[in-house]
Gaussian input, Z-matrix of N, CA and C with variables (Angstrom, degrees):
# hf/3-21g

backbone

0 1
 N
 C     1     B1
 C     2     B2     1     A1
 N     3     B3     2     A2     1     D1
 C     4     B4     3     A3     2     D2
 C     5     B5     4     A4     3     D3
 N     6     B6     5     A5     4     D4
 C     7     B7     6     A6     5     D5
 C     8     B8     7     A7     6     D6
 N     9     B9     8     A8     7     D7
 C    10    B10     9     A9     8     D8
 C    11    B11    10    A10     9     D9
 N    12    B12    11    A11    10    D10
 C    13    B13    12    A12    11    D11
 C    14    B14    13    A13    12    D12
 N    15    B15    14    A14    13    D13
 C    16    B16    15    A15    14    D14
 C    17    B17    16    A16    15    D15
 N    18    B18    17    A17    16    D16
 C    19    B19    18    A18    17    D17
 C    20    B20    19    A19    18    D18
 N    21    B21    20    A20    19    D19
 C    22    B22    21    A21    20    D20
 C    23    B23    22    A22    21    D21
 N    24    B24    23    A23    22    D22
 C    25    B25    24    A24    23    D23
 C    26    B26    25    A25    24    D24
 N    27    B27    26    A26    25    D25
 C    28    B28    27    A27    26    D26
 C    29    B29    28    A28    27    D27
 N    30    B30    29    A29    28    D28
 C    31    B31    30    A30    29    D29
 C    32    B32    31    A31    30    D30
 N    33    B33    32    A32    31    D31
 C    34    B34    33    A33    32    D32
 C    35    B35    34    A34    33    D33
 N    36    B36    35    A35    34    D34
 C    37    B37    36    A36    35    D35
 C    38    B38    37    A37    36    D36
 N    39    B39    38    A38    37    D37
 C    40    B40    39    A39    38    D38
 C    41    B41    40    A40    39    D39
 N    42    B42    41    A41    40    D40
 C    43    B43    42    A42    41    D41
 C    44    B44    43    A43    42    D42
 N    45    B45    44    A44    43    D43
 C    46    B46    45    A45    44    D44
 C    47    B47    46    A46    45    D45
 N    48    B48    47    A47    46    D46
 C    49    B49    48    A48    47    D47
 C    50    B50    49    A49    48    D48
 N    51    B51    50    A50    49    D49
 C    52    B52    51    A51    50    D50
 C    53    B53    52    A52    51    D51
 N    54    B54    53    A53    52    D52
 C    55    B55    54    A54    53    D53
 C    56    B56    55    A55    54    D54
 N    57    B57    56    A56    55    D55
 C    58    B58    57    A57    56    D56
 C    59    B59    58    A58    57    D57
 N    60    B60    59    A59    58    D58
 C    61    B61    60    A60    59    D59
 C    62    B62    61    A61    60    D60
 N    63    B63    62    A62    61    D61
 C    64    B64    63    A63    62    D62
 C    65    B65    64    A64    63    D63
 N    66    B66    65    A65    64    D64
 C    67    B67    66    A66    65    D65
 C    68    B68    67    A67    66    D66
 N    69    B69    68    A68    67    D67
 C    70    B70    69    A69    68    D68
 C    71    B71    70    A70    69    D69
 N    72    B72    71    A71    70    D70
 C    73    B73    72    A72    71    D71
 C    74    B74    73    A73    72    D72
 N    75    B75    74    A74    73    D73
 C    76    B76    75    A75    74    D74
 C    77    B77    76    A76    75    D75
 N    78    B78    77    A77    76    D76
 C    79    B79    78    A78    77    D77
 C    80    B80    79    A79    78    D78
 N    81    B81    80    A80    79    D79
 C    82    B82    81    A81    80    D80
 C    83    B83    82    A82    81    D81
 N    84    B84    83    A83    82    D82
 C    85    B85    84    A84    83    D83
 C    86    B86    85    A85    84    D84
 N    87    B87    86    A86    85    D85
 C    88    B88    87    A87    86    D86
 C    89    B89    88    A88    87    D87
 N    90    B90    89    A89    88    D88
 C    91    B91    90    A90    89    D89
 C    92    B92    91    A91    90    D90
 N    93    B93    92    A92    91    D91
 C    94    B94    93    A93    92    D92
 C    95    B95    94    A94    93    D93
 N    96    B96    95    A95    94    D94
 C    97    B97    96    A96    95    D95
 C    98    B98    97    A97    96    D96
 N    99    B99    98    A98    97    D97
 C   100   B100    99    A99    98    D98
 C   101   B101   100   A100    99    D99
 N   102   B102   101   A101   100   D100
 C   103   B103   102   A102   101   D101
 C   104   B104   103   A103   102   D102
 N   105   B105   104   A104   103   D103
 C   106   B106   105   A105   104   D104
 C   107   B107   106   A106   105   D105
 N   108   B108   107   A107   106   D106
 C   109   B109   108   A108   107   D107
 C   110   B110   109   A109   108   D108
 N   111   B111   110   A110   109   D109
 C   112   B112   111   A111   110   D110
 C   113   B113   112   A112   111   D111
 N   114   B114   113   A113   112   D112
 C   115   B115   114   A114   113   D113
 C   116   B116   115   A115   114   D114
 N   117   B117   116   A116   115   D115
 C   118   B118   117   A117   116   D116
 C   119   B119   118   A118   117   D117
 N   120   B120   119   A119   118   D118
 C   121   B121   120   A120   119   D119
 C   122   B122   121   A121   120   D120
 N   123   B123   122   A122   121   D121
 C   124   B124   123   A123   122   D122
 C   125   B125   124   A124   123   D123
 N   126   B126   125   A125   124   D124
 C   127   B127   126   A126   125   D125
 C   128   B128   127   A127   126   D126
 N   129   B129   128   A128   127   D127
 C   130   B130   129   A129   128   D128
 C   131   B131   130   A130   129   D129
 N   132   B132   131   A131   130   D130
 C   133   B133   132   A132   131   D131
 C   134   B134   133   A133   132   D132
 N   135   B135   134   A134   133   D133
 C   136   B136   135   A135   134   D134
 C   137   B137   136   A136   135   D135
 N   138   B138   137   A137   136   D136
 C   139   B139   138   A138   137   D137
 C   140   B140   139   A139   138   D138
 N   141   B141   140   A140   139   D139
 C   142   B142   141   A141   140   D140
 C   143   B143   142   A142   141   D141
 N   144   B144   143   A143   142   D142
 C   145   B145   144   A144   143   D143
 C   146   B146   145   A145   144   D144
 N   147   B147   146   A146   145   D145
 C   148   B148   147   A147   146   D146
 C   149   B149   148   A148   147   D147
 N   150   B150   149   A149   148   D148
 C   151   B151   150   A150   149   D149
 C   152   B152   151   A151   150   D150
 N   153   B153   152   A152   151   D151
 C   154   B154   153   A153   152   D152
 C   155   B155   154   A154   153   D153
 N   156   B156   155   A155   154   D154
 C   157   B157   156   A156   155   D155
 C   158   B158   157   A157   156   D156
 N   159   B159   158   A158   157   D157
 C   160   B160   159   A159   158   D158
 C   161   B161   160   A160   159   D159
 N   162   B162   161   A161   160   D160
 C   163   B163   162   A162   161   D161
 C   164   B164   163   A163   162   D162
 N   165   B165   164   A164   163   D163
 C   166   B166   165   A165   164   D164
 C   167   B167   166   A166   165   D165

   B1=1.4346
   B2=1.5260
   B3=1.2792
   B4=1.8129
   B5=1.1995
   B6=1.8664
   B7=1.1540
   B8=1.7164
   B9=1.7822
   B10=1.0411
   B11=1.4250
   B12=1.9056
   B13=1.1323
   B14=1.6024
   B15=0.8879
   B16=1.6796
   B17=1.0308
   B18=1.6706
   B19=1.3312
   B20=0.9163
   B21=1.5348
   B22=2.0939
   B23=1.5715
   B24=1.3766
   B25=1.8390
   B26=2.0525
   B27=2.0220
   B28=1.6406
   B29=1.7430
   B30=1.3804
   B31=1.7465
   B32=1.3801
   B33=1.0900
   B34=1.4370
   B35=1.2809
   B36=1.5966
   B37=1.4230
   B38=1.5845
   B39=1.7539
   B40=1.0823
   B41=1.5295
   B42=1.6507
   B43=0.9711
   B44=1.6215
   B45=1.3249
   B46=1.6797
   B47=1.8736
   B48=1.5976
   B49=1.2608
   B50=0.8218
   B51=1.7210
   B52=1.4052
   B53=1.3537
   B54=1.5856
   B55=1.2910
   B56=1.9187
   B57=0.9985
   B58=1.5764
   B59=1.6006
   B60=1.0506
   B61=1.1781
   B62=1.4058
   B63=1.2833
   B64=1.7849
   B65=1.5168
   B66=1.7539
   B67=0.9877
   B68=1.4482
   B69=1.7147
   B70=1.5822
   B71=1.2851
   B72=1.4524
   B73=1.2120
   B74=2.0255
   B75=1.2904
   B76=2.0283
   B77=1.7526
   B78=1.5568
   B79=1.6540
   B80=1.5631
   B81=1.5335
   B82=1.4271
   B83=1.9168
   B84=1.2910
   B85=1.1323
   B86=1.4662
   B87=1.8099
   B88=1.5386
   B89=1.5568
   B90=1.2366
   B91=1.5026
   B92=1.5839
   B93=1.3318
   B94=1.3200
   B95=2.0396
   B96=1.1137
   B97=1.2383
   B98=1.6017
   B99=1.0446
   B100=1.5595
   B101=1.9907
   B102=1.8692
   B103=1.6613
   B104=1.4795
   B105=1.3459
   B106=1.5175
   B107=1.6712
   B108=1.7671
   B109=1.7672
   B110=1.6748
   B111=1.3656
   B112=1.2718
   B113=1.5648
   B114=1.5547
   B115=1.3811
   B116=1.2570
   B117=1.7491
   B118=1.4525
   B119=1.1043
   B120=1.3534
   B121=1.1920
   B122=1.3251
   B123=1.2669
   B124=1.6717
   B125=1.3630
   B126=1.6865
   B127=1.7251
   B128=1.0098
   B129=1.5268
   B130=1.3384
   B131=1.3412
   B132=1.8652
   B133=1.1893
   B134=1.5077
   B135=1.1659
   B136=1.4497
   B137=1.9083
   B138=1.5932
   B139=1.1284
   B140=1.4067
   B141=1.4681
   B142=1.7636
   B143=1.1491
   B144=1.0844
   B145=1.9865
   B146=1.6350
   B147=1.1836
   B148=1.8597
   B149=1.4355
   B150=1.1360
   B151=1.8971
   B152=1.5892
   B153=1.3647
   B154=1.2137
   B155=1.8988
   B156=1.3078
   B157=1.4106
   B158=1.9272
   B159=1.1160
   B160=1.8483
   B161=1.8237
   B162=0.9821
   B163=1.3320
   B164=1.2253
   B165=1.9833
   B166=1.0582
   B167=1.3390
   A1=108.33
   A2=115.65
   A3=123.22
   A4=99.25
   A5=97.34
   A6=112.64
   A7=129.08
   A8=110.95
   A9=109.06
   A10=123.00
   A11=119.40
   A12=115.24
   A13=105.18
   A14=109.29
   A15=113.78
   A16=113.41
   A17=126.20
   A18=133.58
   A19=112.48
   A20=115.60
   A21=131.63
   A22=90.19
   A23=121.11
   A24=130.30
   A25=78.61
   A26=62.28
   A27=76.81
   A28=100.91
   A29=91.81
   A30=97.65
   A31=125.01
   A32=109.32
   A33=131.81
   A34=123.83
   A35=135.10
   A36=131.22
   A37=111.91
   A38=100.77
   A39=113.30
   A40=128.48
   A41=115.92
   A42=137.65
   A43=107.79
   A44=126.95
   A45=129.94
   A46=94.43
   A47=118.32
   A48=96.45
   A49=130.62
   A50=124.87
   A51=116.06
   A52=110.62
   A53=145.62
   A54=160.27
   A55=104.98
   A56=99.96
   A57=100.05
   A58=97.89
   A59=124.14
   A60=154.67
   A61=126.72
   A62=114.62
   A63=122.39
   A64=90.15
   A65=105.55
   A66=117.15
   A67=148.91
   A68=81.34
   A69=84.60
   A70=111.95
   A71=150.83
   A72=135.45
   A73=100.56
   A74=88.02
   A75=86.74
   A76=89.95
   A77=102.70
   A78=88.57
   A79=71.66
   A80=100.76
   A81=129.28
   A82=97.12
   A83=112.57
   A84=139.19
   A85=132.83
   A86=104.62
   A87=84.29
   A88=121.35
   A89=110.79
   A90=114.27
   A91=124.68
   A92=105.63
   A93=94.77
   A94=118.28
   A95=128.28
   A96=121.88
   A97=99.86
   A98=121.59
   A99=125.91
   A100=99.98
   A101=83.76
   A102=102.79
   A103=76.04
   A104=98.40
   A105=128.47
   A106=88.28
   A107=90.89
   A108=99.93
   A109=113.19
   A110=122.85
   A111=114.95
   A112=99.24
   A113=118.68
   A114=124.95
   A115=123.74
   A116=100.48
   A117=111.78
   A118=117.99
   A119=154.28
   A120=159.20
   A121=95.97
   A122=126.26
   A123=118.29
   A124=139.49
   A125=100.37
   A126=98.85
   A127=105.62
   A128=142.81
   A129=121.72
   A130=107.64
   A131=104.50
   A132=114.44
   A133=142.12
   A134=127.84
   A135=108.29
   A136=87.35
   A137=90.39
   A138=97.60
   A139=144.35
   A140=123.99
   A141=124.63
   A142=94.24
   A143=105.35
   A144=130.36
   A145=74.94
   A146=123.52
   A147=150.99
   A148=113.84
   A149=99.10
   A150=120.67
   A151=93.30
   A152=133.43
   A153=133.00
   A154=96.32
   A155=108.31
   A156=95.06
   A157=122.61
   A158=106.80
   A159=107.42
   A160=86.52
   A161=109.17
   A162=135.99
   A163=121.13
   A164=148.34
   A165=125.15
   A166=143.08
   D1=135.37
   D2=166.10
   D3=-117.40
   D4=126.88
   D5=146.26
   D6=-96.27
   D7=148.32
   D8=154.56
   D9=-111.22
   D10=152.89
   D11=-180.00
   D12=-173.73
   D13=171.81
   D14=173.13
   D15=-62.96
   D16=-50.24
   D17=168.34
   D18=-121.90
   D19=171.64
   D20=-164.78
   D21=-77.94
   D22=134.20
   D23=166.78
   D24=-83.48
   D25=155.00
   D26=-176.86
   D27=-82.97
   D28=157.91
   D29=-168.57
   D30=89.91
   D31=-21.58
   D32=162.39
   D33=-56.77
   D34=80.75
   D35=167.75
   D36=-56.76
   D37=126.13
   D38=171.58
   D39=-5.17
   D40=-82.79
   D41=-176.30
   D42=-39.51
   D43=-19.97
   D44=-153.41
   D45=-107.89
   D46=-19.45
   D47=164.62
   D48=-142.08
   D49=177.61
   D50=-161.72
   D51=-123.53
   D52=115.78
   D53=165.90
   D54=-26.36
   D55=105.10
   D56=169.44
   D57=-107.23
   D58=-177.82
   D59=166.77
   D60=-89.07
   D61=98.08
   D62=-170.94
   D63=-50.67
   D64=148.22
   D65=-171.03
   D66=22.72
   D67=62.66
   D68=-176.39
   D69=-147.45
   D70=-164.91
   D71=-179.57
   D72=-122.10
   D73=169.44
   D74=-160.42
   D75=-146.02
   D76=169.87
   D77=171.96
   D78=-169.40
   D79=156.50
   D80=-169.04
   D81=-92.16
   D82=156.99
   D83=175.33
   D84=-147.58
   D85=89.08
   D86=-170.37
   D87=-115.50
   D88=150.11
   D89=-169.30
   D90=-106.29
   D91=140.29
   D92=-165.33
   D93=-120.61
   D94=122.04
   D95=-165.25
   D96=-95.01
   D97=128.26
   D98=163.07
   D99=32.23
   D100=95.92
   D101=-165.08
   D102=-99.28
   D103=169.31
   D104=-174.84
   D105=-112.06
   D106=145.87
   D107=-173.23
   D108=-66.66
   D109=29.28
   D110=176.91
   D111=-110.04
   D112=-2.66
   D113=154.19
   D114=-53.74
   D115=-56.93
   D116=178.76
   D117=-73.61
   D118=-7.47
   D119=-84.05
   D120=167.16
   D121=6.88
   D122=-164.47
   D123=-3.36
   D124=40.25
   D125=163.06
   D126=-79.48
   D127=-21.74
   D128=169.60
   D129=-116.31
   D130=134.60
   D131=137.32
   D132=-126.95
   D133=172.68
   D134=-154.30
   D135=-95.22
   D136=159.24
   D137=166.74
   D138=-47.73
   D139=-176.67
   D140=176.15
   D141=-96.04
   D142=156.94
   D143=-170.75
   D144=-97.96
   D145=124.72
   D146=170.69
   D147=-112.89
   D148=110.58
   D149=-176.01
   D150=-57.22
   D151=145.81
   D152=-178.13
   D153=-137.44
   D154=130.26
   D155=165.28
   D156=-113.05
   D157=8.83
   D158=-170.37
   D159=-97.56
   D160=151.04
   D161=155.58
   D162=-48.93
   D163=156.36
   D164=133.89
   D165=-28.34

């Protein structure tokens, strides 16, 4: 699981989140290296980014 947030939730190993900026707006970007034709082909897509509110 990755979190984003202004600051690390406790329980949260480093590596799992990412520093946004209090009050501000952010947007995901994802990149893809040598996709498999179910990219092109749009049987797959990746999931919705899902607001979570409980803690680890």
């Amino acid at each position: 699981m990755l979190w984003f947030a202004p600051e690390r939730p406790a329980g949260v190993v480093e590596g799992n989140w990412v520093q946004t900026l209090p009050d501000r707006n952010w947007f995901a970007v994802l990149r893809f290296y040598s996709p498999l034709p179910a990219f092109f082909d749009k049987s797959w897509q990746p999931d919705e980014i899902e607001p979570r509110t409980e803690r680890p």
